[in-house]
BATI-17328 format. One record per residue (C-alpha): x, y, z; residue in one letter. Coordinates in steps of 0.25 Angstrom, whole numbers, plus 5000, padded with zeros to 4 digits. Layout:
<nodes>
XYZA;...
</nodes>
This chain:
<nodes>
496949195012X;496249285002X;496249194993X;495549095002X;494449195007X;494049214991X;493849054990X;493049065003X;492249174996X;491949104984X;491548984991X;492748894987X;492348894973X;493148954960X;492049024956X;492549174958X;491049224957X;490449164970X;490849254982X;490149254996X;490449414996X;489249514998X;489949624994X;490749684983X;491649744994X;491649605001X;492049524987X;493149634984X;493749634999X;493849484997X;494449464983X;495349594982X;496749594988X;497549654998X;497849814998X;499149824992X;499349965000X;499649895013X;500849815008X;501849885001X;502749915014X;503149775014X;503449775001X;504349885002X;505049815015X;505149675008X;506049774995X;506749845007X;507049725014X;507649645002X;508349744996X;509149775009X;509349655014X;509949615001X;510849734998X;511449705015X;511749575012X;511849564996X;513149584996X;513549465006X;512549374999X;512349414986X;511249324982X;510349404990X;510249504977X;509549384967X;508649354980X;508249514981X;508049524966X;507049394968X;506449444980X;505949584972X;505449504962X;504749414970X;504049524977X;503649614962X;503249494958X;502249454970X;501749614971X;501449614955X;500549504957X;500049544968X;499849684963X;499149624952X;498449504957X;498049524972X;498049664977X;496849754978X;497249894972X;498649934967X;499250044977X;499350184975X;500750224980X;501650354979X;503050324976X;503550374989X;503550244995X;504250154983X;505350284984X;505750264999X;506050124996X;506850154985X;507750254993X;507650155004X;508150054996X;509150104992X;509950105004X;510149965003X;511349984995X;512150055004X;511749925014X;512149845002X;513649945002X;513649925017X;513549775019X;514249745008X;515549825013X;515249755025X;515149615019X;516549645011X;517149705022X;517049595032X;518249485032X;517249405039X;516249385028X;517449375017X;518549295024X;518549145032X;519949195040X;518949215053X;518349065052X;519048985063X;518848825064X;517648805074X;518248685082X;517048625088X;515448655084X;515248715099X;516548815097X;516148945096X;516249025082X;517349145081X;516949245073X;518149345074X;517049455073X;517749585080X;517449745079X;518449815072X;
</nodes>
């Protein structure tokens, strides 16, 4: 969209000096991008949420590590451009933030001890003795699954 409204300034031609802005304010409003300040908790989510989900079930599916590690590179990738090529001002940020994250992070290896004992622990996962033969398509499924 932003880049629409810049062609709708300029009158839909490549020349980059015609503008139907007033202002100086106006121009930069118009050709400057988003305020990076405003954003960063969803980036900090989106790290979070791969790296937990992919130490609870990595060790049941491990191909869920090369799809994290490609994930994270995706998003440094997208941010260094967009760092470089779209946002308006660089943010000034303490170190507080990046730090809670860290330690937060961190957690998910005891998530990653857990299901995993859970995963090797469990005949049901590892072993086909509980199949039983489905006689017909409308028969229900036994599961065996039991509290012990």
């Amino acid at each position: 969209m932003r880049a629409s409204f810049r062609l709708m300034d300029r009158r839909f031609t490549c020349d980059e000096q015609t503008t139907k802005q007033n202002s100086v304010q106006g121009y930069i409003n118009l050709y400057s991008g988003p305020v990076y300040l405003y954003l960063m908790h969803y980036k900090y989510s989106t790290i979070l949420n791969v790296c937990f989900i992919t130490f609870m079930y990595g060790f049941g599916l491990p191909i869920l590590f090369p799809v994290a590690i490609l994930a994270f590179l995706i998003l440094y990738f997208v941010e260094k451009t967009m760092l470089y090529y779209s946002y308006r001002q660089l943010p000034m940020y303490d170190e507080k933030q990046s730090e809670l994250v860290s330690r937060i992070s961190q957690v998910a290896t005891l998530f990653y001890l857990a299901f995993g004992y859970w995963m090797c622990s469990r005949r049901q996962l590892l072993s086909n003795e509980y199949l039983s033969p489905i006689d017909r398509v409308t028969s229900t499924m036994q599961t065996h699954h039991v509290y012990l």
